[in-house]
C-alpha positions in Angstrom: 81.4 70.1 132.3 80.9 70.9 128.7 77.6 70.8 127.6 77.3 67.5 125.3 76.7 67.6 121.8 75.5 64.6 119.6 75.1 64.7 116.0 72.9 62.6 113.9 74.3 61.7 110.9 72.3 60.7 107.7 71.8 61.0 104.1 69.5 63.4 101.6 67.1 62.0 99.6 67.9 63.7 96.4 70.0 66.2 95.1 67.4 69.1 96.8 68.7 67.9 100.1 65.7 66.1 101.3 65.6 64.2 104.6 63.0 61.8 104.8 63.2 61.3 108.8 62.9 65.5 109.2 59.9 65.1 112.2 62.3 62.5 114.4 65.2 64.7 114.0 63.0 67.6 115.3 61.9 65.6 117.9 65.1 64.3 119.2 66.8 67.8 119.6 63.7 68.7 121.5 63.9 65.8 123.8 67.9 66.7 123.8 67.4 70.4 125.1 65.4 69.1 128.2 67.9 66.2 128.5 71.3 69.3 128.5 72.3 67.9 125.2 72.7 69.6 122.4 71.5 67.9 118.9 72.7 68.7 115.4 72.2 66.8 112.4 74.3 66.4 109.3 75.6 64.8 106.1 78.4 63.8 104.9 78.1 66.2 102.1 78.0 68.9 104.8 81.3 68.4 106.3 84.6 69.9 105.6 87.3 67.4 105.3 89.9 70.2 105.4 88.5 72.6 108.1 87.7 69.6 110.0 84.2 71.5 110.4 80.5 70.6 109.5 78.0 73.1 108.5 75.6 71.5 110.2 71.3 71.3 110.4 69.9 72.8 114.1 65.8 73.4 114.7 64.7 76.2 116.6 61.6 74.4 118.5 61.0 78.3 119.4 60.2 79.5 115.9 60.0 76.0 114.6 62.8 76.8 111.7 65.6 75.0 110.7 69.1 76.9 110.0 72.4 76.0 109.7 76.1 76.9 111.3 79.3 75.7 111.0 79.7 73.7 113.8 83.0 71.3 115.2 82.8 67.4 115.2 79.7 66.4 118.2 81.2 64.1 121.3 78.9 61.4 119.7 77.4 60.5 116.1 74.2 58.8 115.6 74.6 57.0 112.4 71.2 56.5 110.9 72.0 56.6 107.1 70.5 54.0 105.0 71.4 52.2 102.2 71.3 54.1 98.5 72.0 53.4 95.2 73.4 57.0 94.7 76.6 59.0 95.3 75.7 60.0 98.2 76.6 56.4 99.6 79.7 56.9 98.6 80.6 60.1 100.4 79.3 57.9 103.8 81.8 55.3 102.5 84.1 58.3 102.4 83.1 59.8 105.9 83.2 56.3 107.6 86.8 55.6 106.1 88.3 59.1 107.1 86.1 59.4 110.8 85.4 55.8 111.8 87.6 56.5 114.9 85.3 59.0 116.4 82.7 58.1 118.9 79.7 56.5 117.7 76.5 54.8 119.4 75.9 52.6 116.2 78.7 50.4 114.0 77.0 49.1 110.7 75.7 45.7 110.7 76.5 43.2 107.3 74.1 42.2 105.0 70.8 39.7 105.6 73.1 36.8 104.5 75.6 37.5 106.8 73.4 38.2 109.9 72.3 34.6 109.1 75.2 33.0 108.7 76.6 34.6 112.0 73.3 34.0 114.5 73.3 29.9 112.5 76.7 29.4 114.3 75.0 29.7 117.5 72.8 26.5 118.3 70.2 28.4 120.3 69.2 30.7 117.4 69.2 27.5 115.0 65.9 27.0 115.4 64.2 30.5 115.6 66.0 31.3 111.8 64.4 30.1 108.3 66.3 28.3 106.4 68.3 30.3 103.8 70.9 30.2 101.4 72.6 32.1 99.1 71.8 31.7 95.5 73.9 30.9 92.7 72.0 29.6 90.1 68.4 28.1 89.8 69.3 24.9 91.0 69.2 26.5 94.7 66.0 27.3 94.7 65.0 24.5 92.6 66.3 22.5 95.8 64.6 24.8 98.3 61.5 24.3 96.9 61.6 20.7 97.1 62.3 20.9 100.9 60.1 23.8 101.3 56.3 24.5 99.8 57.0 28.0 100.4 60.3 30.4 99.8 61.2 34.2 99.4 63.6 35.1 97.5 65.1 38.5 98.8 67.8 40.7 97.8 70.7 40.6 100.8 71.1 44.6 100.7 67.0 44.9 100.0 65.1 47.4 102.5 61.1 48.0 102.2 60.2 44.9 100.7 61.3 46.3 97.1 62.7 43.0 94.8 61.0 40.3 97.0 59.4 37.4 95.2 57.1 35.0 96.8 57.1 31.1 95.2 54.6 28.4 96.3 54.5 25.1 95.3 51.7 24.0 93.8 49.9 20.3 93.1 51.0 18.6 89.5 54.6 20.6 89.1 53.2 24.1 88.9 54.3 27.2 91.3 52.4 30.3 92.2 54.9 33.5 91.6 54.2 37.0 93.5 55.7 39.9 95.1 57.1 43.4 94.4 60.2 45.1 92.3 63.0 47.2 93.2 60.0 50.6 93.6 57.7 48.4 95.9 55.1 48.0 92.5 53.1 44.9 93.4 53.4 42.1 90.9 50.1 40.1 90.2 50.4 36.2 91.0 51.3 34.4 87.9 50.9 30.6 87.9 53.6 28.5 86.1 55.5 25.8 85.5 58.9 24.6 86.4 60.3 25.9 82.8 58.3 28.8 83.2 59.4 29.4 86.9 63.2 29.8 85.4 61.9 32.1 82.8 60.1 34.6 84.3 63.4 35.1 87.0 65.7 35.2 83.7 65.2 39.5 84.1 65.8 40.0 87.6 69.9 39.3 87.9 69.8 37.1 91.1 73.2 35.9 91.2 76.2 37.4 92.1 75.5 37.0 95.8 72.6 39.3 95.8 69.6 37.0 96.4 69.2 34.7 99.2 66.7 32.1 99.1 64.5 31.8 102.3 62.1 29.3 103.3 58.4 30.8 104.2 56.4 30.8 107.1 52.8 30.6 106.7 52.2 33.6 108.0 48.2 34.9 106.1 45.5 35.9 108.4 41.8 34.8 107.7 41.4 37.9 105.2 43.9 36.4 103.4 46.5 39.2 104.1 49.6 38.5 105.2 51.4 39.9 109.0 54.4 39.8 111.3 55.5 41.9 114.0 58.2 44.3 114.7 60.0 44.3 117.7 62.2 47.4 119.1 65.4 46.6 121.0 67.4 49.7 122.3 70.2 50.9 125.0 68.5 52.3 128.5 70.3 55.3 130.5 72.6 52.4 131.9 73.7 51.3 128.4 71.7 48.0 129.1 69.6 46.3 126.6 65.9 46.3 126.8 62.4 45.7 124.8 60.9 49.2 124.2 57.8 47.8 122.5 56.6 45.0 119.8 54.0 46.3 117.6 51.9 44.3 114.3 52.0 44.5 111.1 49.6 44.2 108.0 50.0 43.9 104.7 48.1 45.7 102.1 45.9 43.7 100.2 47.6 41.4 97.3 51.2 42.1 99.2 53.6 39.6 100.0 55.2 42.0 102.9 54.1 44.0 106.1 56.1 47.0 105.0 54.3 49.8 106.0 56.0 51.6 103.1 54.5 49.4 100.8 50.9 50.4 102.3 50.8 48.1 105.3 49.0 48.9 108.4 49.8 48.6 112.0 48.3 46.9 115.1 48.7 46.1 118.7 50.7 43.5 119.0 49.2 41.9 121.8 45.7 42.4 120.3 46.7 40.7 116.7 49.0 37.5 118.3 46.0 36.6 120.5 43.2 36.6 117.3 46.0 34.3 115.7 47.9 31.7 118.1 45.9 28.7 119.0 43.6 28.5 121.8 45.0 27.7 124.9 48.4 29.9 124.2 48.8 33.4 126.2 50.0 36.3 123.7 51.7 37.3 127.1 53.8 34.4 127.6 54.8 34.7 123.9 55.6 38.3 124.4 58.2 37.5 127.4 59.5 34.8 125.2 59.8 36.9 121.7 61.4 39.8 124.0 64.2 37.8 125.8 65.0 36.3 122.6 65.4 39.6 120.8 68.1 41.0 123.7 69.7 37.8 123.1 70.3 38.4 119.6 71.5 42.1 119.9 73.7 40.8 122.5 75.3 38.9 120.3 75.4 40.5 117.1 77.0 43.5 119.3 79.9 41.2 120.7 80.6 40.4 116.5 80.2 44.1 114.9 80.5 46.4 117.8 78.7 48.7 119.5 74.8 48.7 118.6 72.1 51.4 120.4 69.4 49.8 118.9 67.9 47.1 116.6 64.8 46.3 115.3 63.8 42.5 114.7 61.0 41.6 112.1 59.7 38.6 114.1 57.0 35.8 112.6 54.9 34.0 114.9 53.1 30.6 114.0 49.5 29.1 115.4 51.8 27.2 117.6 53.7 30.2 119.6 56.6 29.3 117.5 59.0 32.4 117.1 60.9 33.2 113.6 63.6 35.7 112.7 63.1 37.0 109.2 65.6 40.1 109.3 66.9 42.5 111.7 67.1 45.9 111.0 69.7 48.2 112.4 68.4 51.9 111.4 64.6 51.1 112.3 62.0 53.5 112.1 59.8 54.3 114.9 56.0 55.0 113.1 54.8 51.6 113.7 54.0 52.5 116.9 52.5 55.8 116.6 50.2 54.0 114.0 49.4 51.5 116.3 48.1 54.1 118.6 51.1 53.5 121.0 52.1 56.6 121.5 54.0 56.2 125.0 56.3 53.9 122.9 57.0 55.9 120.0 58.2 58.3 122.5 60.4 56.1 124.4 62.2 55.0 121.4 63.0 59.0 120.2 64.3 59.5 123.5 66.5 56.5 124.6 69.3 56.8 122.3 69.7 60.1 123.8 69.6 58.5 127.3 72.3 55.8 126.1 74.4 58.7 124.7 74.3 60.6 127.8 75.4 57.9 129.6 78.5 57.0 127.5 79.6 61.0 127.7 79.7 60.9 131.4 81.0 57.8 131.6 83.8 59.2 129.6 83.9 62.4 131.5 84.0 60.4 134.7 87.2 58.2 133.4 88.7 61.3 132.2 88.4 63.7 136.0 89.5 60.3 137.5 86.2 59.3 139.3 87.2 56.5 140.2 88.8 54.6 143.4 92.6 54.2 143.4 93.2 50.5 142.1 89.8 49.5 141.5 87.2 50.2 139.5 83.5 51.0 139.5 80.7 49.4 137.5 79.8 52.6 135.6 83.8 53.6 134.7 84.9 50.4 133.4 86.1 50.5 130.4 84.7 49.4 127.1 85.3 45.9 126.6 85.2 44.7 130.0 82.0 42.8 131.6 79.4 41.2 129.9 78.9 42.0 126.2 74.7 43.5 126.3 75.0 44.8 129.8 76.9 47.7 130.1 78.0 48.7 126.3 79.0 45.3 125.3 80.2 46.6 122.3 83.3 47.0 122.9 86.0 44.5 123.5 89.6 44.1 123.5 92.1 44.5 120.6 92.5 41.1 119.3 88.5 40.5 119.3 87.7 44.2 118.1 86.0 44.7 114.3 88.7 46.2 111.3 86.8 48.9 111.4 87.9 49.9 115.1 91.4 48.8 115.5 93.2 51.8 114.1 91.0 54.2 116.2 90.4 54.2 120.0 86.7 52.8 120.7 86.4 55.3 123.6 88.6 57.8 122.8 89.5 60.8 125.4 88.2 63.8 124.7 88.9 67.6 125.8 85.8 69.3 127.4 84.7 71.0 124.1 83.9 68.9 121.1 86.5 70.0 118.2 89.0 71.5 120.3 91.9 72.9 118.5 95.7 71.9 120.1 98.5 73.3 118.1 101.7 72.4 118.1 104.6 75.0 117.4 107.3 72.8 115.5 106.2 69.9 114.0 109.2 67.1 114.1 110.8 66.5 111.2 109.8 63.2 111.1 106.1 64.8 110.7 106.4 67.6 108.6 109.3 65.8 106.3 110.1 69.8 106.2 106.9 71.3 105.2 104.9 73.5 107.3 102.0 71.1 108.7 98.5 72.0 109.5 98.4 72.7 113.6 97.0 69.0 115.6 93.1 69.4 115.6 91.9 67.0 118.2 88.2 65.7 117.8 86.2 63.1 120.6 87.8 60.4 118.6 92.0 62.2 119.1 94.1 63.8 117.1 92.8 64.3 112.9 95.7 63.4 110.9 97.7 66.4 109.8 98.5 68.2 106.0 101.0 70.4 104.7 99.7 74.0 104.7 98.9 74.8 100.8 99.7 78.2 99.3 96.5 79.7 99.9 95.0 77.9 102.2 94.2 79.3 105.7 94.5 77.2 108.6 91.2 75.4 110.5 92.3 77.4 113.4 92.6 80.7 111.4 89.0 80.0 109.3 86.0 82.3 110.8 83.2 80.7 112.5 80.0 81.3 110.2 77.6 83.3 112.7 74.6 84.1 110.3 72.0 82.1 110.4 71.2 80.5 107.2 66.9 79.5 106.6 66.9 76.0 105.2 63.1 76.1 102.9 63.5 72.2 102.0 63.5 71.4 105.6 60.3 73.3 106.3 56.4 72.3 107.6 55.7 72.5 103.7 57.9 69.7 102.1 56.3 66.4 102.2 57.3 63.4 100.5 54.7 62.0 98.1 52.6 59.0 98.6 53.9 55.4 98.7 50.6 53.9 98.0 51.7 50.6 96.2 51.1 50.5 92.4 50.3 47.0 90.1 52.5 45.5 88.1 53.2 42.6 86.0 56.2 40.2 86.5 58.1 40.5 83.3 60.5 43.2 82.5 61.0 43.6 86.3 63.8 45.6 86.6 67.6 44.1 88.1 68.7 44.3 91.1 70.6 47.6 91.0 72.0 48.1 94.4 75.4 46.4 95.1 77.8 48.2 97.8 81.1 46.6 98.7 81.1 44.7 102.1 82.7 47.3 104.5 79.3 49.4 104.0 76.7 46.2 103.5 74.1 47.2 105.9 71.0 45.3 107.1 68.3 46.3 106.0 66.3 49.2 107.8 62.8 50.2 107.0 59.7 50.3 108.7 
């Protein structure tokens, strides 16, 4: 059996090719080596939509250097790109469009309206999700506020806590008005009145279906700062869901959000929910209950957008035990833990999406030698949607129910034993070629890559050499850091607009830690 290869795809930074997740990556193709997989990671700048080639990232855990080779398409893709306001976005736009077929762990999730709209049809997450709706005009949230003494108002594409404005309702018509701008910049609490309420959000360009309004949850410890906890959902070794760990977090002071970005600080999460429930109430028995909930939502939200790997759930817990969904989170991070001091758990969650992608290569590879009994079927080879959605790769399904994104492709496509295979074809049909001389079939995990005429000068992906030298990579080195986040003051007015606005094929949750 070919050794697996699975490639993490993600974005740069800037335009000096800057990954911000560099120490995971080098962490999972550790992990990968002792698991017999191979890990590369790559961009969608990096590929070569005519080779049908990537010249792809691989660290050397020997000499602890990164270089790069042109490599062909992995068996599996690990999308973990985030949402930018750049054109690099667009080439993932591009990427998804052109490979969206191929094998991938993770499908993108919609936006945080979206999300909310889709877990509200169900009556048993009614009641664990704020109240939101989308804002049109100031009438929204004028009617919020009269239901509610506290909302958010949060942009639906928003990741960090950048653009989120806290409003409290105050005695005699007045409203307290806090929170932070589109670079995380903390803006000082203003008090004012309902004129001056529509005012000072006159700058910030909240319609449009950007902003949702949210009611609050009281959520501020005795020192006054405010908390929640994150909780980590991802695919076991048996493509089963499972809690990997719940961890707490605390804002910085004068914040209106956890966000470690935004100079929160993490906690135990046991340790934290026990200094804050009411007496009488076992953290432990809110655990179980936050935990069961959370599989229950990725269940679901699988069966609706496809297959997931993992999700992370920003969870707020009330004196009473009460357990609220403020967002989920498709490409989480994993520091909270190791800066909770729970290191076994940071661990686990590098190293199980590597277990899940193991398991759906030899799953395939199993279906493909015909390891199965004559008529019937095993657990383990059954194919994507069939079974329980959440149990064993519930994201797949069949045709009719199957995301836009997935019907021209095959979700589990079969593959040859080496990723990027070349089959050629000697005489390409008429029909095909419409009499020009086509490019030879180039079959990738996810089938065949459509075929192009040959262009005068233009050598074939078969005929194009392999690049053997290994090429040193200095951005990706020990010595490139990115700078501080530390959060910075500043006033409300001449906040800056909302800025980011990508179409809804790419509208992502948000993902942050």
């Amino acid at each position: 059996m070919a050794r697996p290869v699975l490639g993490i795809l993600t974005l740069y930074l800037n335009d000096q090719k800057l990954l911000e997740e560099r120490p995971i990556y080098q962490r999972m193709i550790v992990a990968g080596k002792r698991l017999g997989m191979d890990v590369m990671v790559f961009t969608p700048a990096d590929v070569d939509y005519e080779g049908n080639r990537i010249n792809a990232m691989y660290y050397d855990p020997s000499s602890k250097a990164w270089s790069r080779r042109w490599s062909s398409f992995p068996h599996l893709i690990f999308d973990r790109c985030r949402i930018q306001n750049s054109p690099r976005f667009e080439q993932l736009k591009k990427f998804r469009s052109r490979y969206g077929h191929l094998g991938f762990l993770n499908r993108p999730l919609r936006n945080k309206w979206t999300i909310y709209k889709t877990l509200q049809s169900q009556p048993r997450f009614q009641n664990k999700q704020p109240q939101t709706v989308l804002y049109a005009s100031h009438r929204d949230l004028a009617d919020m506020l009269k239901k509610h003494p506290l909302v958010f108002l949060k942009p639906i594409n928003g990741t960090g806590g950048r653009g989120i404005l806290r409003i409290e309702r105050l005695a005699g018509g007045m409203y307290s008005i806090q929170g932070r701008d589109q670079s995380r910049k903390i803006i000082r609490p203003q008090k004012v009145g309902a004129g001056g309420l529509q005012s000072r959000l006159s700058s910030w360009s909240l319609g449009g279906g950007r902003y949702i309004v949210q009611q609050g949850i009281q959520l501020k410890l005795p020192s006054g700062r405010v908390h929640d906890y994150r909780m980590l959902v991802q695919k076991n070794g048996r493509g089963e869901w499972e809690p990997t760990g719940c961890a707490g977090r605390i804002g910085a002071a004068g914040s209106i959000t956890s966000n470690l970005h935004g100079g929160g600080k993490a906690a135990k999460m046991e340790e934290l929910l026990d200094s804050w429930i009411d007496e009488g109430l076992q953290a432990s028995e809110v655990r179980l209950e936050a935990e069961q909930f959370s599989i229950e939502v990725a269940e679901y939200l699988e069966r609706q957008y496809g297959r997931l790997c993992e999700l992370a759930l920003d969870l707020a817990i009330d004196r009473q035990g009460g357990i609220w969904l403020l967002e989920v989170n498709p490409k989480p991070a994993r520091e909270v833990f190791k800066q909770s001091g729970d290191i076994d758990t940071y661990d686990r969650a590098i190293v199980k999406p590597l277990e899940y992608a193991l398991y759906l290569y030899n799953r395939r590879a199993q279906r493909k030698s015909g390891g199965r009994t004559t008529g019937s079927r095993t657990k383990d080879s059954r194919p994507v949607g069939s079974g329980k959605a959440g149990k064993r790769d519930g994201g797949g399904r069949t045709k009719g129910s199957r995301p836009a994104d997935q019907r021209k492709g095959r979700t589990e496509p079969v593959e040859s034993g080496k990723a990027g295979s070349l089959s050629v074809r000697k005489k390409p049909s008429a029909k095909e070629g419409f009499g020009k001389t086509m490019q030879p079939r180039v079959r990738v995990p996810g089938g065949f890559l459509k075929r192009r005429p040959i262009l005068p000068g233009k050598p074939l992906a078969a005929d194009r050499p392999v690049v053997r030298s290994v090429q040193r990579i200095p951005e990706l080195e020990e010595g490139w850091k990115l700078e501080s986040e530390a959060p910075e003051i500043e006033p409300l007015s001449g906040a800056p607009a909302e800025t980011e606005n990508p179409d809804s094929m790419s509208s992502e949750g948000p993902a942050e830690s």
